[in-house]
C-alpha positions as CSV (number, residue, x, y, z in Angstrom):
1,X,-4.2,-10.1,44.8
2,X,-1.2,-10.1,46.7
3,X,0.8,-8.1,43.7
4,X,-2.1,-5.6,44.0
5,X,-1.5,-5.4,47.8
6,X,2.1,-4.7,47.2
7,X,1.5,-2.1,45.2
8,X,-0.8,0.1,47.0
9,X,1.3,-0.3,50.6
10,X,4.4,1.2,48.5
11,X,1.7,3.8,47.5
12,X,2.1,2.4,44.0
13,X,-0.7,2.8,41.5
14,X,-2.9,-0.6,41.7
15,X,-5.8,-0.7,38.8
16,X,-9.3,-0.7,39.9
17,X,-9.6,-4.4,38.7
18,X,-8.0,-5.8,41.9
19,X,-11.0,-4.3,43.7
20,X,-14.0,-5.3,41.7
21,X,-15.4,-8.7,42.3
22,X,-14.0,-10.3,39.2
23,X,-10.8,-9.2,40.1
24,X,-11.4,-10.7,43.6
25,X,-12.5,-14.0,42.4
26,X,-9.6,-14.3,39.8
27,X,-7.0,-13.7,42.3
28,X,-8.5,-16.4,45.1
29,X,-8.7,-18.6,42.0
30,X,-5.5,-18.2,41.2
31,X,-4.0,-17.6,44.7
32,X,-3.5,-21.7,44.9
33,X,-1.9,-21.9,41.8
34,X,0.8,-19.3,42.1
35,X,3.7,-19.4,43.8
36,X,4.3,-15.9,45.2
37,X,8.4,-16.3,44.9
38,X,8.2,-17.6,41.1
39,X,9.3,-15.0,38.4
40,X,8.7,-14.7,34.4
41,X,11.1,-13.9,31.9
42,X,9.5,-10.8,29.5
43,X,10.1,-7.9,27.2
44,X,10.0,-4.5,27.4
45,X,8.7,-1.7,25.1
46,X,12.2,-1.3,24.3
47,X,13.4,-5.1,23.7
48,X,15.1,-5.4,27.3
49,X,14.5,-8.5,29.1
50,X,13.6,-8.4,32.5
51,X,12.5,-11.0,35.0
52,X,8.9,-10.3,37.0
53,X,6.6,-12.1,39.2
54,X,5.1,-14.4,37.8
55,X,1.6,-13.2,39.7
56,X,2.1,-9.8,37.3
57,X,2.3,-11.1,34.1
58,X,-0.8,-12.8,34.5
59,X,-2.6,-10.6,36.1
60,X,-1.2,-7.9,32.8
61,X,-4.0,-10.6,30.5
62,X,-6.6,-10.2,32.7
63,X,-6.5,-6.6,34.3
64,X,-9.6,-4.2,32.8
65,X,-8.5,-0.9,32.1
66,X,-9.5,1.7,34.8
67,X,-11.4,3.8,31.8
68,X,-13.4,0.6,31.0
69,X,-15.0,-0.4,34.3
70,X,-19.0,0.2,34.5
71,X,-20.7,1.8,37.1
72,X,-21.4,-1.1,39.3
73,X,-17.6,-1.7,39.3
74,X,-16.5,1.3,40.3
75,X,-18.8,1.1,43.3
76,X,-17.4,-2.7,43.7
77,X,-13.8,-0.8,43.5
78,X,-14.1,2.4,45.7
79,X,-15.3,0.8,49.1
80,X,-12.4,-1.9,49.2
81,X,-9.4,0.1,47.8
82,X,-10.2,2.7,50.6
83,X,-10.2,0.2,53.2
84,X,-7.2,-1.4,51.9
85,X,-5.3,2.2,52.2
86,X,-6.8,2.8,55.7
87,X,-5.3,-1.1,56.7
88,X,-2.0,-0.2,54.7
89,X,-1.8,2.9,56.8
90,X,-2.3,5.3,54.6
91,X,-2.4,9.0,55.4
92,X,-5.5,10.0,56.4
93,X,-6.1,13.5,54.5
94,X,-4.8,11.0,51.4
95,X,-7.9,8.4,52.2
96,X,-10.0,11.0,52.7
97,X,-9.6,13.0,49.3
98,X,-10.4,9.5,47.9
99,X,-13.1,9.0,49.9
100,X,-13.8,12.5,48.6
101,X,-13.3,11.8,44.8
102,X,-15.5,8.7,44.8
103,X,-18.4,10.9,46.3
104,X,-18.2,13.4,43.7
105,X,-18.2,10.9,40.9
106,X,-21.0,9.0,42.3
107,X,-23.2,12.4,42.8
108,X,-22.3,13.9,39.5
109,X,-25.1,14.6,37.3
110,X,-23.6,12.4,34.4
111,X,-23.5,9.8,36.4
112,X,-27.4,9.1,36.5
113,X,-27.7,9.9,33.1
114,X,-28.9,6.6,31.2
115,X,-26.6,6.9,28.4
């Protein structure tokens, strides 16, 4: 999604979501629809109002937590975020502790256990 893109060439956290393939499909689904410029009135935790992209408040319905992706997400998730950094021109020692992190996770032992 182009708000996802955004965010991770400012080096801004972007959820996993963007990277899975639901998160792919909804934002070429909804990539017609939306008009990148367009902005939404909405509240705050602390009653302020504040205008944002539209593109962000929908995607705040859909996104799925980080914590609540399955396996086969996170391997959806890992290969396209780290290309995405290497094409945003990221910093290579950052891409590689990624790279690094998601090859840990993937060989840790709880990770093959069936539960």
């Amino acid at each position: 999604s182009p708000l996802a893109l955004r965010k991770l060439k400012k080096g801004d956290y972007a959820e996993l979501y963007y990277w899975t393939n639901k998160g792919i499909a909804e934002a070429e689904a909804s990539s017609c629809s939306i008009d990148e410029d367009a902005f939404a009135l909405t509240q705050d935790e602390n009653g302020h109002h504040m205008f944002i992209p539209i593109a962000a408040s929908k995607a705040k319905e859909t996104v799925i937590p980080d914590k609540d992706h399955t396996w086969a997400e996170l391997n959806e998730a890992a290969p396209r975020l780290l290309q995405v950094m290497k094409e945003s021109d990221w910093d290579e020692e950052w891409i590689q502790s990624h790279l690094q992190f998601w090859l840990a996770i993937s060989a840790h032992e709880y990770r093959h256990e069936p539960d």
